[in-house]
C-alpha positions as CSV (number, residue, x, y, z in Angstrom):
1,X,-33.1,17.8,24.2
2,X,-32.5,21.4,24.4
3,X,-29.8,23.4,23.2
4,X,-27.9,23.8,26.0
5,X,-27.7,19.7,26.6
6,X,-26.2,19.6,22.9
7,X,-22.5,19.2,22.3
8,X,-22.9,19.6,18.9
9,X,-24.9,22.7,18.8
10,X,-23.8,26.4,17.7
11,X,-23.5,28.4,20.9
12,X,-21.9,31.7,19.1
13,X,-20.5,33.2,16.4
14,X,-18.9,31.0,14.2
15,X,-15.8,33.3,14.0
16,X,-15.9,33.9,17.9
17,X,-13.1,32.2,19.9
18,X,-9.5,31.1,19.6
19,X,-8.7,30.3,16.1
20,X,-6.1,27.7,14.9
21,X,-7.4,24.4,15.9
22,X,-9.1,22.0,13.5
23,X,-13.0,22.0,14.2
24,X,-12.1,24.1,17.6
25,X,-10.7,20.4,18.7
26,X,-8.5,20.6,21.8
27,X,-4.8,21.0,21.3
28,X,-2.5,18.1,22.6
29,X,1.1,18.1,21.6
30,X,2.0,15.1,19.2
31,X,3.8,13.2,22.1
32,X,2.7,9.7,22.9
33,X,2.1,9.8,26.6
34,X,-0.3,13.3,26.3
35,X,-1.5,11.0,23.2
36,X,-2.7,8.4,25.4
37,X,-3.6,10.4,28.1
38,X,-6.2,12.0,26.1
39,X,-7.4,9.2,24.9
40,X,-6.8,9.9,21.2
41,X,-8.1,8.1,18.4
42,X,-7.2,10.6,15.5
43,X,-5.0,13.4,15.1
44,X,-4.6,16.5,13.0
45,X,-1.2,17.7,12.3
46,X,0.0,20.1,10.0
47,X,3.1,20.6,7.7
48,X,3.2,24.0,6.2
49,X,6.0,23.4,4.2
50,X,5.8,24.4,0.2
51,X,9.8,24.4,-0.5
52,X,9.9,21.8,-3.2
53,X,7.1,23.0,-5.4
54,X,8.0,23.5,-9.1
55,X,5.0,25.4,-10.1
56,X,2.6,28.2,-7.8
57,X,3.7,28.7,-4.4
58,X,1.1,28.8,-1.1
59,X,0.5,25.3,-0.1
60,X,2.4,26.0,2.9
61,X,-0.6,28.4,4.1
62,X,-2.7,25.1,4.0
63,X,-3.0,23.5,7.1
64,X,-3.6,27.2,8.5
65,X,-6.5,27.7,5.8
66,X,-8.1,24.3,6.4
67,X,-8.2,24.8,10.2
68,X,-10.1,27.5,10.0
69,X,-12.8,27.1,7.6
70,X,-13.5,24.2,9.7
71,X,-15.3,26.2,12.0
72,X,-18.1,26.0,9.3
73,X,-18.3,22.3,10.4
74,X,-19.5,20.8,12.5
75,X,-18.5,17.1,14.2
76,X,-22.0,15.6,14.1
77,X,-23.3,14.2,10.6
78,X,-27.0,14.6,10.5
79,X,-27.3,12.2,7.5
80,X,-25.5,10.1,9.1
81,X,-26.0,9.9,12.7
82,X,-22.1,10.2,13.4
83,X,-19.9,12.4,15.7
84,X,-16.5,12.4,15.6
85,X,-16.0,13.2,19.0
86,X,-17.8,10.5,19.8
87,X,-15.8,7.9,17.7
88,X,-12.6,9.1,17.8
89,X,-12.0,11.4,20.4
90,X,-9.3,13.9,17.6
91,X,-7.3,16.3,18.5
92,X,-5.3,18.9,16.8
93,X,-1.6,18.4,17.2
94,X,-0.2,21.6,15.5
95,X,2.5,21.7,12.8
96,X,5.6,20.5,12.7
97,X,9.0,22.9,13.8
98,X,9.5,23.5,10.0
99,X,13.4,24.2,9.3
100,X,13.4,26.6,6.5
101,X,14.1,25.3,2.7
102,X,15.5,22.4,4.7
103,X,13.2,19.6,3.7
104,X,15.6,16.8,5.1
105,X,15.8,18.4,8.2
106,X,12.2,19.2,8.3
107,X,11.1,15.6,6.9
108,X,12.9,14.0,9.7
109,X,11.0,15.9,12.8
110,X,7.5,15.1,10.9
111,X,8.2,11.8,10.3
112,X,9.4,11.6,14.0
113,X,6.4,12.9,15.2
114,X,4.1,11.4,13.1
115,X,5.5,8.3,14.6
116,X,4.7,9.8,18.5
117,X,1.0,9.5,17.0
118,X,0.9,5.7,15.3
119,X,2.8,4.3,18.3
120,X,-0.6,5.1,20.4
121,X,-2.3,3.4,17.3
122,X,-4.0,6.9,16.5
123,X,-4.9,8.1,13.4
124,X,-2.3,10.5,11.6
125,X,-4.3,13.3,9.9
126,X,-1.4,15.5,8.0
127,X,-2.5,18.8,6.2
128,X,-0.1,20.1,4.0
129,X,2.0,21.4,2.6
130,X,3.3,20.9,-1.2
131,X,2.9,16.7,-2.1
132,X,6.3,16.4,-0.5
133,X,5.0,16.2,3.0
134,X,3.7,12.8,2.1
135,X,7.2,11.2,2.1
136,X,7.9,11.8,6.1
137,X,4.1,10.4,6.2
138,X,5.0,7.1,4.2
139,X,8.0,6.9,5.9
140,X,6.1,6.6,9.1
141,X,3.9,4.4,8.2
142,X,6.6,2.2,6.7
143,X,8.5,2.2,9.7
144,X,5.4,1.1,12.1
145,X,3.5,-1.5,9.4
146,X,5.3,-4.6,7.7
147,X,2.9,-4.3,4.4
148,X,0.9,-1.2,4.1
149,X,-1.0,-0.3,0.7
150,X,-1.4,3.5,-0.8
151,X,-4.0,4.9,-2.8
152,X,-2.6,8.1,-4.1
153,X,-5.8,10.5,-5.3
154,X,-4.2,13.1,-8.2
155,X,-4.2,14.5,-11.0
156,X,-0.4,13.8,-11.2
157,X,1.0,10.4,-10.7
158,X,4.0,11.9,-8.9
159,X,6.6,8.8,-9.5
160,X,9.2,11.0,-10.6
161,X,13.0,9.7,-9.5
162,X,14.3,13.3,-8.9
163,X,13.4,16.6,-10.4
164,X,16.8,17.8,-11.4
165,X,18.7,15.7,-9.3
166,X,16.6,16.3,-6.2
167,X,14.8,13.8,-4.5
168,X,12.2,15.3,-2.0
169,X,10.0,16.5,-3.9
170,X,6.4,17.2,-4.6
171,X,7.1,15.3,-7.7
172,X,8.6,12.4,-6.0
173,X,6.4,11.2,-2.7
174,X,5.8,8.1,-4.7
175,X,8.8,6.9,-5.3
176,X,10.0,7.8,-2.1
177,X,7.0,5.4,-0.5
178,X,8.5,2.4,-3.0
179,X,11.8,3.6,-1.5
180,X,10.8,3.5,2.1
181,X,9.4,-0.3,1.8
182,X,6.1,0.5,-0.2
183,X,5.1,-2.7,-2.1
184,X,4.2,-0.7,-5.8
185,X,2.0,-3.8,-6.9
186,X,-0.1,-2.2,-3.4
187,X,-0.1,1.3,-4.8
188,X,-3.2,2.7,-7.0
189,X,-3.1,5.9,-8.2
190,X,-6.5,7.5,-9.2
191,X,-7.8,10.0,-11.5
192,X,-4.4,10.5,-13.3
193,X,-4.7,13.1,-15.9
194,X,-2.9,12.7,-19.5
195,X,-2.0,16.1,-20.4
196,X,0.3,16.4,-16.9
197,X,2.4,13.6,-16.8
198,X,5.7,13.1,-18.3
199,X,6.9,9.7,-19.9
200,X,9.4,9.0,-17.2
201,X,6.8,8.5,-14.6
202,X,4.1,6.4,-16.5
203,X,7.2,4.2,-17.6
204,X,8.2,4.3,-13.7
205,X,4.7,2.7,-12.9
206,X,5.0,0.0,-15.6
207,X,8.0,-1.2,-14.5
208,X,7.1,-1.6,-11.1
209,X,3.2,-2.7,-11.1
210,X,1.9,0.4,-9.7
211,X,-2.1,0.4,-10.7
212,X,-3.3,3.6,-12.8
213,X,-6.6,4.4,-12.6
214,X,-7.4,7.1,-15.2
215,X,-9.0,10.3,-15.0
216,X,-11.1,9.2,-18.1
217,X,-12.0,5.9,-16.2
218,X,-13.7,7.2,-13.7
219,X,-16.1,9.3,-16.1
220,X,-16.8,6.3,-17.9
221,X,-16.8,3.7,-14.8
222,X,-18.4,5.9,-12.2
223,X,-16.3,6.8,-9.1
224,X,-17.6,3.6,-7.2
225,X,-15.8,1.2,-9.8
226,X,-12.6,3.5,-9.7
227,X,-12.5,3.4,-5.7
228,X,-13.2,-0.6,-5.4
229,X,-10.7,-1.1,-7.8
230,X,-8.5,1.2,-5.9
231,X,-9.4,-0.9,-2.4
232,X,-8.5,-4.1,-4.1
233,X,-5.3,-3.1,-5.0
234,X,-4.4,-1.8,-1.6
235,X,-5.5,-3.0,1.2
236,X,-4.0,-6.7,0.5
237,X,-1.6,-5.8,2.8
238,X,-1.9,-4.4,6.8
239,X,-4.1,-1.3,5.3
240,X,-4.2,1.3,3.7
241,X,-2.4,4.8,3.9
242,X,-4.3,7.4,1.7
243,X,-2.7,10.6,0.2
244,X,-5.6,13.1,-1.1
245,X,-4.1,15.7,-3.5
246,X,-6.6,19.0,-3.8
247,X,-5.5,19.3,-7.8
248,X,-7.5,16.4,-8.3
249,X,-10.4,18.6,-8.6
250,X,-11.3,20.4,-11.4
251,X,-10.1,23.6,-11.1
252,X,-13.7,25.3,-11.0
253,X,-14.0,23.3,-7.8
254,X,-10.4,23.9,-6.2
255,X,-8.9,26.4,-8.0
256,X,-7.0,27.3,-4.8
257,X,-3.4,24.9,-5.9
258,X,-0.8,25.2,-7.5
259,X,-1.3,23.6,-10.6
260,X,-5.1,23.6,-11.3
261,X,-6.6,20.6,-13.3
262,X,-8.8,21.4,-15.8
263,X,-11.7,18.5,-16.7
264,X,-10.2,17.1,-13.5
265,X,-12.9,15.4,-10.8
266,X,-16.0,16.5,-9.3
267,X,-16.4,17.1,-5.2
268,X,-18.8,14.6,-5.3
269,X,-16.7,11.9,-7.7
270,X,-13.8,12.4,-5.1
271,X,-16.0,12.5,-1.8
272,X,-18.0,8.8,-2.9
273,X,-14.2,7.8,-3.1
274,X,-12.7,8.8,-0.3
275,X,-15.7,7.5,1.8
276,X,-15.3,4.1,-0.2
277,X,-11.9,3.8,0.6
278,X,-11.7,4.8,4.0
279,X,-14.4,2.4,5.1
280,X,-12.5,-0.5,7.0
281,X,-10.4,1.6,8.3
282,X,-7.2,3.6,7.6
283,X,-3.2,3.8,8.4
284,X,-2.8,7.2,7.7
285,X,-4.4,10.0,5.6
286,X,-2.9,13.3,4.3
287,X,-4.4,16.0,2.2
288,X,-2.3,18.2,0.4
289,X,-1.9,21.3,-2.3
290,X,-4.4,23.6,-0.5
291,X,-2.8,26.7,-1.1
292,X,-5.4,29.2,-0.1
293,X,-3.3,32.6,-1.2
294,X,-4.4,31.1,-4.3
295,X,-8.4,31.3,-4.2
296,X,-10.1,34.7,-3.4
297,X,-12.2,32.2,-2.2
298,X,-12.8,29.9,0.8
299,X,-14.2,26.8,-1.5
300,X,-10.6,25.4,-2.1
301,X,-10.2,24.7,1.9
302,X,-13.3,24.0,2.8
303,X,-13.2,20.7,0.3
304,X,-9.7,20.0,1.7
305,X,-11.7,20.1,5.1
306,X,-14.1,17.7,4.2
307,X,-12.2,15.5,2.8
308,X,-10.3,15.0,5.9
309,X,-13.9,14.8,8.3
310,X,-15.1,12.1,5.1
311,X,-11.8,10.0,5.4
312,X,-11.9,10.3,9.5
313,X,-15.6,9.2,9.8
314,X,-15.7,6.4,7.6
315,X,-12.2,5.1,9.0
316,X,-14.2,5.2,12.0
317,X,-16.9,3.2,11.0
318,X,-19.8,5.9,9.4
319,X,-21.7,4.8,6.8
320,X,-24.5,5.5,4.4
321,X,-28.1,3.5,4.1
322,X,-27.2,-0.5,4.4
């Protein structure tokens, strides 16, 4: 084959061209007929919306950070032998019509068209955003599955009521899942650090049966363990919606958030789990906290990036040896 007969070959600069699309994917508004008509099987779309956060500010520059270190990507796995393309057909949906420090209003037109994109049964790929952007995401998912399961992947555990008498938060897009028809006792939440959580929210989990898989669990389990334990718990149900918090990383990986974990997972640790608990297939998958103000770097975004590709291709049915 030469390079010319090769979709999945560099053909420029990987700067050159429009920016602003996910992998250079093509743009298709987050409407279910242009859905369908394009034959969709995943889509990206974007929440830039950081107006809940209580600690560093930025996350709302995420989805536009993500997109475009993807360029460094490409949609072919060599190790592999997987194209995304090829599987899924994505495109990139764009953000959501944010209404300014308005996260009711702004909750209800994601949710709404996050709903556009799982009534074609495609994929909803949301890149955030502060953690509040997953509660229009569970909220979609609740309103489209009978009995779906979450694996939450944080450093927080993020079951907090309110945070001073306010209920969409980034604190809170647990509790707001349980609200919107969540089963908790289908709800794992993995690599939970000690030293950033408050009593209120560990006593919120016991109460209700939500799992807890600890940060110190997976060093002494192995990431493997942590995700089959995670699986088990949540896809009893019609599936499983994942949520992918970037603080999860220790901060010398992602230091690009706004709260940094120290001690907190490895890229590696949280790629072997993501892939784990993708494989059968996925509701729904968001990754959020990529604030890239934050990082003089591009290393915070590009793992946000690959997280999403890893949860995509092993949703779609990519896997590694037998």
């Amino acid at each position: 084959m030469g390079t010319k007969d090769d979709p999945t070959m560099w053909s420029s600069l990987l700067h050159a061209g429009l920016s602003g699309s996910f992998l250079g994917l093509p743009h298709v508004p987050a409407e279910a007929k242009a859905l369908e008509k394009h034959g969709a099987k995943a889509a990206i779309y974007g929440i830039p919306f950081d107006a809940t956060n209580i600690s560093r500010t930025g996350a709302n520059y995420g989805p536009r950070g993500i997109r475009d270190v993807t360029r460094m990507f490409l949609t072919y796995n060599a190790t592999l032998e997987f194209d995304l393309v090829e599987a899924l057909n994505p495109v990139d949906t764009g953000d959501c019509d944010i209404a300014l420090a308005n996260p009711e209003v702004t909750f209800q037109r994601a949710q709404s068209d996050l709903e556009q994109i799982l009534s074609v049964g495609a994929l909803p790929v949301t890149l955030g955003g502060d953690h509040s952007v997953t509660i229009p995401a569970a909220r979609a998912i609740a309103s489209t599955y009978d009995d779906p399961g979450l694996i939450l992947i944080d450093t927080h555990l993020d079951t907090a009521p309110d945070v001073g008498g306010e209920l969409l938060n980034h604190c809170c897009p647990i509790t707001r899942a349980v609200d919107a028809g969540f089963d908790p006792k289908k709800i794992a939440l993995v690599g939970i650090s000690g030293w950033m959580n408050p009593r209120t929210e560990i006593d919120y989990c016991r109460e209700h049966g939500i799992t807890v898989i600890w940060l110190e669990e997976i060093w002494d389990k192995g990431a493997a363990w942590a995700a089959d334990k995670a699986r088990e718990v949540a896809s009893a149900g019609d599936g499983i919606y994942l949520s992918f918090d970037i603080d999860s990383l220790d901060a010398a990986h992602a230091p690009g958030t706004c709260c940094p974990t120290p001690g907190g997972m490895t890229s590696r640790e949280a790629v072997e789990i993501v892939r784990s608990v993708s494989s059968g297939g996925l509701l729904g998958v968001d990754v959020v906290e990529v604030a890239p103000s934050l990082d003089p770097t591009p290393k915070t975004a590009l793992i946000g990036g690959r997280i999403a590709l890893e949860a995509m291709a092993f949703h779609a049915g990519a896997s590694f040896g037998d």
